[in-house]
C-alpha positions as CSV (number, residue, x, y, z in Angstrom):
1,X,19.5,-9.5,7.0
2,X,21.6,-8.4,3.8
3,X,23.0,-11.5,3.8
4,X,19.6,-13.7,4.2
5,X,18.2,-11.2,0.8
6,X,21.8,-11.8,-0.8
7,X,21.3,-15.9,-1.1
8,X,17.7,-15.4,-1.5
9,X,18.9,-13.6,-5.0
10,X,21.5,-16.1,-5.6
11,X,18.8,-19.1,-4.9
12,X,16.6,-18.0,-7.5
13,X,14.5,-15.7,-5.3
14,X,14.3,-12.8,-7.7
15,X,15.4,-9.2,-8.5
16,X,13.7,-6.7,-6.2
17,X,11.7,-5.6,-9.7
18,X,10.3,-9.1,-9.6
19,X,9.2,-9.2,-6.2
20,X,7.9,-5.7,-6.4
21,X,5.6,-6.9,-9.6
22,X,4.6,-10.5,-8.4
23,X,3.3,-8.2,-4.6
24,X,1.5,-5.8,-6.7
25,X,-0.2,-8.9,-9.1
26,X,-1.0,-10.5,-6.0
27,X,-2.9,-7.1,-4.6
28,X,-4.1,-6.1,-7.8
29,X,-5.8,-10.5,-8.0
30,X,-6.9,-9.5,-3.9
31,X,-8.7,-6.4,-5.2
32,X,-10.5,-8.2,-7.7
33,X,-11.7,-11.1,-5.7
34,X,-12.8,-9.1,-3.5
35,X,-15.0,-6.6,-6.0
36,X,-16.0,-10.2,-7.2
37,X,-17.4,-11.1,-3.8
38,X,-19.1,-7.7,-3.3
39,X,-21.2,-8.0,-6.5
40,X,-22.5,-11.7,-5.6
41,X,-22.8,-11.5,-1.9
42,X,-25.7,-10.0,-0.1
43,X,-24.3,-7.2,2.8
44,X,-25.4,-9.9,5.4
45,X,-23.9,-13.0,3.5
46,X,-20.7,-11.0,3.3
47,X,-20.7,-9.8,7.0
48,X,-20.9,-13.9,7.9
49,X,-18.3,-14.7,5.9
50,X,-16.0,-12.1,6.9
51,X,-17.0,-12.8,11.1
52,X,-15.9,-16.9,9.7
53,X,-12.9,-15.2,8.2
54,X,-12.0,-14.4,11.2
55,X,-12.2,-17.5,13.1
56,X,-11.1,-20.3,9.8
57,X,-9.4,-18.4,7.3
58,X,-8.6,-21.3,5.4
59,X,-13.1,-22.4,5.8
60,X,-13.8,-19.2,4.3
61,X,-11.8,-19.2,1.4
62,X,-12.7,-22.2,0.0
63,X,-16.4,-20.7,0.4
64,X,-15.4,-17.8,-1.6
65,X,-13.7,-19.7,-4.1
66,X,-17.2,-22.1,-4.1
67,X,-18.8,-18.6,-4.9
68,X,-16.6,-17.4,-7.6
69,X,-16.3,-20.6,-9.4
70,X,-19.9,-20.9,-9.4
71,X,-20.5,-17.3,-10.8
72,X,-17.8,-18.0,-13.4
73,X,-20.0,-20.6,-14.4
74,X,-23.1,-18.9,-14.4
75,X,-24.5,-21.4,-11.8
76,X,-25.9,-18.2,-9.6
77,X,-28.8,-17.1,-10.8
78,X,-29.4,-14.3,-8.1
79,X,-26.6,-12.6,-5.4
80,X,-26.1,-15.4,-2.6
81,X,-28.1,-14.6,0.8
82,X,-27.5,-15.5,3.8
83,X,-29.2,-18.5,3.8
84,X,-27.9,-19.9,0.8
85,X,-24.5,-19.1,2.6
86,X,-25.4,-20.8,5.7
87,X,-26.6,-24.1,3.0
88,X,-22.9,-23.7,1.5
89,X,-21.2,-24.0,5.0
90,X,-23.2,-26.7,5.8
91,X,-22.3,-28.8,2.6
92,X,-18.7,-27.9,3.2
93,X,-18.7,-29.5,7.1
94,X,-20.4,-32.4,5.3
95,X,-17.6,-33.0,2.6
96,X,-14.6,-32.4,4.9
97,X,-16.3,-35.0,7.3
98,X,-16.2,-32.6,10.3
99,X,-19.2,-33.1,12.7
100,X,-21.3,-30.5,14.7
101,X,-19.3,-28.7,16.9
102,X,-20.6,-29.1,20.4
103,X,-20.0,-27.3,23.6
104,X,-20.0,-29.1,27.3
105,X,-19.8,-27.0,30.5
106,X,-18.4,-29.2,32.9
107,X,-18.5,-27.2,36.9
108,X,-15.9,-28.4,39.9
109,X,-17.9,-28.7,42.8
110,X,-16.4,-28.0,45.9
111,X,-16.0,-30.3,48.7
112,X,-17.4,-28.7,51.5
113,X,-19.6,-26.3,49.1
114,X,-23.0,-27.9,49.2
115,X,-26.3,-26.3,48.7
116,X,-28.1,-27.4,51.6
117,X,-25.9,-26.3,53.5
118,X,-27.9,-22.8,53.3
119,X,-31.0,-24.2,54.0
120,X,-29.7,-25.1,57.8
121,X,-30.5,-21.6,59.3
């Protein structure tokens, strides 16, 4: 393990001071989107996209980057609802080509499990 750190210094990976500052921009950027999201979103709109979060990580970030960009822009005129969430999802599936996700329930049937086979008493 000291080793693996030692070449990662040698290779250009940075003082521990570096690291230390680059984790704590990254947290400090974290915090701030996430304020960001808080003062646009709607409690509902936010609880969706957290649930999606959960799920497609990478589907709800580019949401929440759609969201900030457009409120950097001043394209939001009011905080985003769950609707208007549920609009931006949709225009997402459409751009990335993915179709509606469907769900088939396919039952084995037994061979000697037959329902008339009740109906003999």
């Amino acid at each position: 393990m000291a080793e693996l750190m030692q070449q990662q210094q040698q290779q250009g990976g940075g003082s521990e001071e570096e690291q230390k500052a680059a984790e704590s921009r990254r947290a400090r950027e974290e915090e701030e989107r996430r304020a960001m999201l808080a003062a646009i979103l709607l409690p509902e709109a936010r609880e969706r996209l957290s649930r999606i979060g959960l799920v497609k990580p990478e589907k709800s970030r580019a949401i929440e980057d759609m969201i900030i960009g457009a409120a950097r822009r001043g394209a939001l005129s009011e905080k985003v609802s769950e609707s208007r969430l549920i609009e931006l999802l949709e225009q997402v599936n459409e751009q990335s080509g993915q179709r509606k996700t469907t769900v088939t329930i396919q039952r084995r049937r037994m061979a000697f499990d037959s329902d008339d086979d009740d109906d003999d008493l």
